[in-house]
ROSE-4610 file (N, C-alpha, C; in Angstrom, 1 decimal, always signed):
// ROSE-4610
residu = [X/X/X/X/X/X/X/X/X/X/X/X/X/X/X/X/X/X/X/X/X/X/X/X/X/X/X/X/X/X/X/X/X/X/X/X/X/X/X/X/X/X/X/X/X/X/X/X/X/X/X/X/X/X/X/X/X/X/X/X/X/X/X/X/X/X/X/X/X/X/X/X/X/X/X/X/X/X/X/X/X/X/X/X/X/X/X/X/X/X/X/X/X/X/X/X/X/X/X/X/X/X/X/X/X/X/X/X/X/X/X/X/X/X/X/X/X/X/X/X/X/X/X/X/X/X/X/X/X/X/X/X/X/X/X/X/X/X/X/X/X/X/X/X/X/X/X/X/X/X/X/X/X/X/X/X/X/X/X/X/X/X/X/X/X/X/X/X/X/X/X/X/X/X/X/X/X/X/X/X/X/X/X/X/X/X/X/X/X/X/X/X/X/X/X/X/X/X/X/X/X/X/X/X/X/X/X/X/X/X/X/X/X/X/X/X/X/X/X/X/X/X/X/X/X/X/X/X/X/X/X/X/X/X/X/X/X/X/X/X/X/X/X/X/X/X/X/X/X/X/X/X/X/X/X/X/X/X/X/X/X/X/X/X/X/X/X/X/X/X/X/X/X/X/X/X/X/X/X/X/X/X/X/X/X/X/X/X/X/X/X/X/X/X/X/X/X/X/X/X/X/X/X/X/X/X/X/X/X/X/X/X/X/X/X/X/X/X/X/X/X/X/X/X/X/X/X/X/X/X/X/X/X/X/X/X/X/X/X/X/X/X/X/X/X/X/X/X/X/X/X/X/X/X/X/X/X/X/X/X/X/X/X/X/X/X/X/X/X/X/X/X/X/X/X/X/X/X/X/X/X/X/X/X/X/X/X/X/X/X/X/X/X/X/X/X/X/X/X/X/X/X/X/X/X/X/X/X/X/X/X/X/X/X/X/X/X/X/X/X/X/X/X/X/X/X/X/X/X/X/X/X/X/X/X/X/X/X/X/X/X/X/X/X/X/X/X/X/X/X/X/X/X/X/X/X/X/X/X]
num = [1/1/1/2/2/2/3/3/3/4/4/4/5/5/5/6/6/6/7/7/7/8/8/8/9/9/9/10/10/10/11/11/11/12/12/12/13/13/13/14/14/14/15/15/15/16/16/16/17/17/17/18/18/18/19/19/19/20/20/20/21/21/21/22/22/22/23/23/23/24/24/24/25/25/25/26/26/26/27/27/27/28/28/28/29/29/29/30/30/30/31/31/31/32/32/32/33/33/33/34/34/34/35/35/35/36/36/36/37/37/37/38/38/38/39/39/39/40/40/40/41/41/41/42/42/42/43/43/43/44/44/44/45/45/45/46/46/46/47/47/47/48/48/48/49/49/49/50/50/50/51/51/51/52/52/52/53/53/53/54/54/54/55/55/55/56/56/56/57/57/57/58/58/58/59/59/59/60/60/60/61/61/61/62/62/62/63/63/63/64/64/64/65/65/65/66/66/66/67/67/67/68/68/68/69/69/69/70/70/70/71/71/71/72/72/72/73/73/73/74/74/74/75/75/75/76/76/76/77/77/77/78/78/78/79/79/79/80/80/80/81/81/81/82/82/82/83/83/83/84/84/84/85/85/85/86/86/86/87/87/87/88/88/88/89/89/89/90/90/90/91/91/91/92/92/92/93/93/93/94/94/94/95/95/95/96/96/96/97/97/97/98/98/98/99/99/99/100/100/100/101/101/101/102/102/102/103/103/103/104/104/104/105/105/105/106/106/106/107/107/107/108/108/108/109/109/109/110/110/110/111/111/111/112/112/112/113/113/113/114/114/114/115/115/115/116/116/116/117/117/117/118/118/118/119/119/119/120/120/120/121/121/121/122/122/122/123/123/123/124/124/124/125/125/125/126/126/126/127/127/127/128/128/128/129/129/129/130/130/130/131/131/131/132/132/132/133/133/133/134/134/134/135/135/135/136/136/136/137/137/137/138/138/138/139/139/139/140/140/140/141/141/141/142/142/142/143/143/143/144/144/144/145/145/145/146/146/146/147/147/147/148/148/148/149/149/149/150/150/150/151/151/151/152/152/152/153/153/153]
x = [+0.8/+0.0/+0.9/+2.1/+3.0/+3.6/+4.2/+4.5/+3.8/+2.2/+1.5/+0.9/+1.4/+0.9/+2.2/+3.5/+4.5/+4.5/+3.9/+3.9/+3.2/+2.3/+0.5/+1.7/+2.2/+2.8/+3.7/+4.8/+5.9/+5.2/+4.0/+3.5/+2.6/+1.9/+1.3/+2.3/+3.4/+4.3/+4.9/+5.4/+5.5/+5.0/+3.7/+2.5/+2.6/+2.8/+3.0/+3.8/+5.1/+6.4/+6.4/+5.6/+5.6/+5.0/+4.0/+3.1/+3.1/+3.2/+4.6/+5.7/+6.0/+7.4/+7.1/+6.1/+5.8/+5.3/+5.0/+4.6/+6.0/+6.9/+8.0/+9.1/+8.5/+9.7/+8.8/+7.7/+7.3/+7.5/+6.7/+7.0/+6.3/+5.4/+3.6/+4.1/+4.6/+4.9/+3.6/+2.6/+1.4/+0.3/+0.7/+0.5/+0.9/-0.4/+0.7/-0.3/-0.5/-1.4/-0.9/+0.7/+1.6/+2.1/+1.5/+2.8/+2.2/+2.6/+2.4/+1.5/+0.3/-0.3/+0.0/+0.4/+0.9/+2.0/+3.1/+4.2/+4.5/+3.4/+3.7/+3.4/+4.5/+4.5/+3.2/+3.2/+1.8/+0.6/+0.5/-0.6/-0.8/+0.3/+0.3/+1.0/+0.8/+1.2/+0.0/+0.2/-0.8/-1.1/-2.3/-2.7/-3.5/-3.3/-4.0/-4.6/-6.4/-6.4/-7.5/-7.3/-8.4/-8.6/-9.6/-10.2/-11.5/-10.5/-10.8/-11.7/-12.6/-13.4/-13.3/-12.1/-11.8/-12.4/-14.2/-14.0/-14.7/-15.1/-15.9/-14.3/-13.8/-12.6/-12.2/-13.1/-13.0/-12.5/-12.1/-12.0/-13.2/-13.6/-14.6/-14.3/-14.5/-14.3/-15.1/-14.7/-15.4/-15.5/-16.6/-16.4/-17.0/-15.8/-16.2/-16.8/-16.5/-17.0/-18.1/-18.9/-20.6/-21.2/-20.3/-20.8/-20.5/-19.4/-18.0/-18.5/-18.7/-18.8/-17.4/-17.6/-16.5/-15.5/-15.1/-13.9/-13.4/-13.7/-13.4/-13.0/-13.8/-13.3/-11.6/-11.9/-10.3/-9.3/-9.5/-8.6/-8.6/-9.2/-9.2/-8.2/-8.4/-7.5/-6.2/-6.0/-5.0/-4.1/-4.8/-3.9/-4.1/-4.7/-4.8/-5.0/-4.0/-3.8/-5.1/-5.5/-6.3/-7.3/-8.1/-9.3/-9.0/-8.0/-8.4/-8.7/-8.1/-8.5/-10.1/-10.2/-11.5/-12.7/-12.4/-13.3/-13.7/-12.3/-12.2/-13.0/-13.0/-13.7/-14.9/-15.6/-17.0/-17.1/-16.8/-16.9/-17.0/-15.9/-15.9/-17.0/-17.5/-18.6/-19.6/-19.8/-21.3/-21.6/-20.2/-20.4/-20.0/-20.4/-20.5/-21.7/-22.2/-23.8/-24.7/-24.0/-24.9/-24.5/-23.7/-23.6/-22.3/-21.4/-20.1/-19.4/-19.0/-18.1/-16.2/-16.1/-14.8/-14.3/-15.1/-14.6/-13.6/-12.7/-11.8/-11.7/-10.7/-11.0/-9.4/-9.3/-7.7/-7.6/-6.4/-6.4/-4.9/-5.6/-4.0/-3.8/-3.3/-2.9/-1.4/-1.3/+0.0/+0.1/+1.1/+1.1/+2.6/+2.8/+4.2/+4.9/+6.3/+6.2/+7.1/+6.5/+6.3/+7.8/+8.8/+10.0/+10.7/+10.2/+10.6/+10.0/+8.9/+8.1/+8.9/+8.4/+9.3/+10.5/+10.6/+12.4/+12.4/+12.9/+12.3/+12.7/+13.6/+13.4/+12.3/+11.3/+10.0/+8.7/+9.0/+7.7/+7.1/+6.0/+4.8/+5.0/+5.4/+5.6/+4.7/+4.0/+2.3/+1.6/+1.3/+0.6/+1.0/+2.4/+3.5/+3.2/+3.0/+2.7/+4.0/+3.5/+4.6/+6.0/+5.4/+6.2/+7.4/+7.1/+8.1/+8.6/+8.1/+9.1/+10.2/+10.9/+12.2/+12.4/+13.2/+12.5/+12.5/+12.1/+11.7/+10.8/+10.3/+9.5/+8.0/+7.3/+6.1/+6.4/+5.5/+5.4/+3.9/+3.8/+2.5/+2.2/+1.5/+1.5/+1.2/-0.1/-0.4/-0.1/+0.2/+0.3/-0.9/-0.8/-2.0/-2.4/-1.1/-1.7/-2.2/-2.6/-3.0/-4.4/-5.1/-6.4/-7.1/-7.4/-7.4/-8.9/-9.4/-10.6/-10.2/-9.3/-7.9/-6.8/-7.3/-6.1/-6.7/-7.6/-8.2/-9.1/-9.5/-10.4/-10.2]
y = [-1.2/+0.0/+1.3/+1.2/+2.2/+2.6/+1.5/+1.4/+2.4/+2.1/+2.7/+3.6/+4.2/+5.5/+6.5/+6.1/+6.7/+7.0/+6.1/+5.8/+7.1/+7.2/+8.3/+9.6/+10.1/+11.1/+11.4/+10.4/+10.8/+10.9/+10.6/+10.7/+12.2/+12.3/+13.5/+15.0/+14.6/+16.0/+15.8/+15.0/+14.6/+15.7/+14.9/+15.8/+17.5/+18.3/+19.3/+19.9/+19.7/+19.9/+19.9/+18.5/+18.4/+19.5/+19.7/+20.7/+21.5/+22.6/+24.2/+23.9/+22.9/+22.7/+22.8/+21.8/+22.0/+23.4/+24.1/+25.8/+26.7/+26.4/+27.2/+26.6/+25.2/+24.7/+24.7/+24.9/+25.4/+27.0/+26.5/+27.5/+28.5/+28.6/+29.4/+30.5/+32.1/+33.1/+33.4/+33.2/+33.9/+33.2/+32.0/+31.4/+31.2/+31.8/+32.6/+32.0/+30.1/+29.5/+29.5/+29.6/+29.8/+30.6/+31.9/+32.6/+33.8/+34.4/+35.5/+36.6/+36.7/+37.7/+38.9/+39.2/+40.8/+41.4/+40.3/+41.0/+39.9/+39.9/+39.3/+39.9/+40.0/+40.6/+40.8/+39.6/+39.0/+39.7/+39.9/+40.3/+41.8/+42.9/+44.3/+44.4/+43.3/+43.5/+43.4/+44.0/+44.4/+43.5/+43.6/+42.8/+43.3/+43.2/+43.6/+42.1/+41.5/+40.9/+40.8/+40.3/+40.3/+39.0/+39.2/+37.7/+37.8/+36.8/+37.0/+36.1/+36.1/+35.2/+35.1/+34.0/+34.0/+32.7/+32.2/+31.3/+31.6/+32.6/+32.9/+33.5/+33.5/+34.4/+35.8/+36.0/+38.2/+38.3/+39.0/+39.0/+39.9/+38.9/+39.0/+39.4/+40.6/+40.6/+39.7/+39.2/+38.2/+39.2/+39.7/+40.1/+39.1/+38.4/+37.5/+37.7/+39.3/+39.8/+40.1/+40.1/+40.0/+38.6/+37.9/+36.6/+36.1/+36.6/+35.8/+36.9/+36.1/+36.6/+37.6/+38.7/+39.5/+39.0/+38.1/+37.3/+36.6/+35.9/+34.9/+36.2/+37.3/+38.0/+38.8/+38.9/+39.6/+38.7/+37.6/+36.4/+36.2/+36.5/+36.6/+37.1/+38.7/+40.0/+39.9/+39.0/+38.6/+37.5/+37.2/+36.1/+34.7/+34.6/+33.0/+32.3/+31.4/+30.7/+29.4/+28.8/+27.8/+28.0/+29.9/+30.3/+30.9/+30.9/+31.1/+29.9/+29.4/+27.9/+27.4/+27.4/+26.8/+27.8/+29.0/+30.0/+29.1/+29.0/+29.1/+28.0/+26.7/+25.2/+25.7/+26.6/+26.6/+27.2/+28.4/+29.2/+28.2/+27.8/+26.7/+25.8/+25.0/+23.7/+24.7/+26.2/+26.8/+26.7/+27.3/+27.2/+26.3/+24.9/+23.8/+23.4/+23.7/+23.6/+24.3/+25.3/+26.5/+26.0/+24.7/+24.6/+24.9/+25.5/+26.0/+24.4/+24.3/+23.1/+23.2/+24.6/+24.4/+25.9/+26.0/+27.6/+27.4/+28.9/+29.5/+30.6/+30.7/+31.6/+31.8/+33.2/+33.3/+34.2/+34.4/+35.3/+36.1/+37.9/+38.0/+38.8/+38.3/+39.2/+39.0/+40.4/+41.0/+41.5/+41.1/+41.7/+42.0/+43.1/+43.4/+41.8/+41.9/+41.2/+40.8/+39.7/+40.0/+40.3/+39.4/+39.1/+40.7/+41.5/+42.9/+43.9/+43.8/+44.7/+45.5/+46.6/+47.6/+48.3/+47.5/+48.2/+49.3/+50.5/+51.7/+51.2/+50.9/+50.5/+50.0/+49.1/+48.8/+50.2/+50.6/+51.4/+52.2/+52.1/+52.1/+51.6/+50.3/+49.1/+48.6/+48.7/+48.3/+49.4/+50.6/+51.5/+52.2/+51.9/+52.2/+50.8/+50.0/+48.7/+48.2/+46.9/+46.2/+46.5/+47.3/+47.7/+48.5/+49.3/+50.5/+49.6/+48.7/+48.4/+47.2/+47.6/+46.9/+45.4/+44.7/+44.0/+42.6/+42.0/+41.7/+42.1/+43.3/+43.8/+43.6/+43.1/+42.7/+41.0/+40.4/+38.7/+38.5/+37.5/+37.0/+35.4/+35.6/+34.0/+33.0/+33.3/+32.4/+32.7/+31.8/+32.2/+33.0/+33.6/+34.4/+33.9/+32.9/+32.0/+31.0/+30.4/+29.5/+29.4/+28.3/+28.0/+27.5/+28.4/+27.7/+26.7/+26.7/+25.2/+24.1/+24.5/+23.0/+22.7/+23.3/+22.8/+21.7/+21.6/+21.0/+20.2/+20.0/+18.6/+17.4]
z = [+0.0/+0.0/+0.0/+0.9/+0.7/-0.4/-1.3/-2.7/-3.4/-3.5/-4.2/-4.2/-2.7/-2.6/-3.1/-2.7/-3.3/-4.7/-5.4/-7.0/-7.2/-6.3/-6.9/-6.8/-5.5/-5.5/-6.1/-7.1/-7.9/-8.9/-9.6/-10.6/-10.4/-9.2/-9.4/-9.3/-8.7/-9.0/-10.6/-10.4/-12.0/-13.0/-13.1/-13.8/-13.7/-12.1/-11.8/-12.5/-12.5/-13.2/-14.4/-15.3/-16.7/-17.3/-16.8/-17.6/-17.6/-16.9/-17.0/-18.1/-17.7/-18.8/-19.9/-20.7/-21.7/-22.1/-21.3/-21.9/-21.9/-21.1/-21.1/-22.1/-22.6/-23.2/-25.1/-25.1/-26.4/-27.1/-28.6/-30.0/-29.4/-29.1/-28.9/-28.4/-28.8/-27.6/-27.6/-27.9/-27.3/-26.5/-26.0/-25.1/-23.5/-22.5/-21.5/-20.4/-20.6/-19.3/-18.1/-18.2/-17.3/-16.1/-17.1/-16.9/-15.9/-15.2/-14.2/-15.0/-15.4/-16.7/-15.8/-14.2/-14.2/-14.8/-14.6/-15.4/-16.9/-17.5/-19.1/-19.9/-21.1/-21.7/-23.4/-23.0/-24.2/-23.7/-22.7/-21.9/-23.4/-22.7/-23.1/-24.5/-25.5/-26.3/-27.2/-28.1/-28.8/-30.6/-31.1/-32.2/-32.9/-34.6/-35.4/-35.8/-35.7/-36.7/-37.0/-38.3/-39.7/-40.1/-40.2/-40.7/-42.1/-43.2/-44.0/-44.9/-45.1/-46.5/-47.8/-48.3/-49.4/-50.0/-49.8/-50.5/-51.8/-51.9/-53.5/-54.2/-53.7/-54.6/-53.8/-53.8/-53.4/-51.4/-51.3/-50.2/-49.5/-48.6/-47.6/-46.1/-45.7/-43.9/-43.1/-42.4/-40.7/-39.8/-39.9/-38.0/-37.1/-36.4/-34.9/-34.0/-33.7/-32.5/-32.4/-33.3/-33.4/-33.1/-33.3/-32.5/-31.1/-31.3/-30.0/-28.5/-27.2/-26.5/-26.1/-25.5/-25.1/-24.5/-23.7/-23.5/-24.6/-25.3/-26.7/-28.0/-27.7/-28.7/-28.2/-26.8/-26.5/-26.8/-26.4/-26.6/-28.4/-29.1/-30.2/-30.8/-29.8/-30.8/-29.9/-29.2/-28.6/-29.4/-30.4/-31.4/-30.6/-30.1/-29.0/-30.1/-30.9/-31.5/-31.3/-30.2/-30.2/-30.6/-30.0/-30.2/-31.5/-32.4/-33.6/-33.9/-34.3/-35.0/-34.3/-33.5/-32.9/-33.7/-33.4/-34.4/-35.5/-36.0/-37.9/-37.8/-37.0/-37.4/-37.1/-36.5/-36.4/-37.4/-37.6/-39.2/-40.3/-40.6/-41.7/-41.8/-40.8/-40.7/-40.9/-40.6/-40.6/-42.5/-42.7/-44.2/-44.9/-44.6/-45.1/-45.1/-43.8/-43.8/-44.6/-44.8/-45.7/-47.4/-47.8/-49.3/-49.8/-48.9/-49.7/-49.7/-50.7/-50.4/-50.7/-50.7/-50.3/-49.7/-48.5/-47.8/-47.6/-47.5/-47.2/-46.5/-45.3/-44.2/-43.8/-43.9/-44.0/-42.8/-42.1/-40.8/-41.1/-40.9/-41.2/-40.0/-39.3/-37.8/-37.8/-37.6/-36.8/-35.7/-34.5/-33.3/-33.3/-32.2/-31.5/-30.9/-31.3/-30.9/-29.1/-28.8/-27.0/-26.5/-27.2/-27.1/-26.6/-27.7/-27.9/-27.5/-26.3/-25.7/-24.9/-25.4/-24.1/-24.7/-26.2/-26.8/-27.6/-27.5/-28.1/-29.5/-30.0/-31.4/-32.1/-31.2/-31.6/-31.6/-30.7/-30.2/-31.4/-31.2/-32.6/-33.9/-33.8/-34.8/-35.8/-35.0/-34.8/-35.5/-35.0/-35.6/-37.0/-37.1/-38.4/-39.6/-39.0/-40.4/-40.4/-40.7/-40.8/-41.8/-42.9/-44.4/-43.4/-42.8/-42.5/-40.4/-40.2/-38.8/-39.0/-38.1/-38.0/-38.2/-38.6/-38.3/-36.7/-36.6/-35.4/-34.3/-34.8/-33.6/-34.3/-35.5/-35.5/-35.7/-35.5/-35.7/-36.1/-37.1/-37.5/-36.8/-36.0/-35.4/-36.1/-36.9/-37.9/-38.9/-40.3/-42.1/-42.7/-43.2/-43.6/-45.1/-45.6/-46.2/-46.6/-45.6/-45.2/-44.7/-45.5/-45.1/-43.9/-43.1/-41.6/-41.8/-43.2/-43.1/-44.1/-43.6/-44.4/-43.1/-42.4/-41.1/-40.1/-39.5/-38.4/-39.2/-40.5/-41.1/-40.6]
């Protein structure tokens, strides 16, 4: 019984340890389940994103935020890489249901990037466009060309 209670506890810190790790030891800078959101940098960094409807050809704007409750939409314009994609799969299946049979939904977001928060060489990176800032200080989390209802099928 001792054995096995030891087993539970090296496994359950185990577990403790692992999973932090995996957020501190991944790609994702805009993933912050981790991390102290007072002094994080992703928190106060800022995002442009657009979401776009290309499956007739022409480019179409998405606005989310007419749908998306006000937390889901901040986390949105936060670039939260999961809640895009989750978006995009409801988006996409809606317009499958509606007869499109091969929607297209593209996202072009640019944000500061977190790495570089705070460095005057960056400051208004963002508001300046990406054409005219340095480089390093904007990052696009996702491909903008890329079909996000070709990604999660």
């Amino acid at each position: 019984m001792t054995t096995l209670r030891n087993l539970f506890i090296v496994g359950w810190v185990g577990l403790q340890v692992a999973l932090p790790l995996s957020y501190y030891l991944g790609d994702d800078r805009f993933d912050e389940r981790f991390a102290w959101r007072m002094f994080s940098p992703v928190r106060l960094s800022e995002c442009r994103v657009k979401l776009v409807d290309r499956t007739d050809g022409a480019a179409t704007l998405v606005r989310p935020n007419a749908e998306l409750h006000e937390v889901w939409g901040n986390l949105l314009s936060r670039a939260r890489s999961p809640v895009v994609h989750a978006y995009a799969k409801r988006w996409c299946d809606r317009r499958r249901d509606a007869g499109a049979t091969a929607p297209a939904l593209h996202a072009e977001i640019t944000c500061e990037n977190p790495a570089r928060r705070g460095d005057a060489a960056c400051a208004g990176a963002l508001a300046a466009g990406a054409a005219s800032a340095q480089p390093g200080c904007l990052v696009e989390p996702i491909d903008p060309a890329q079909n996000l209802c070709e990604v999660d099928r």
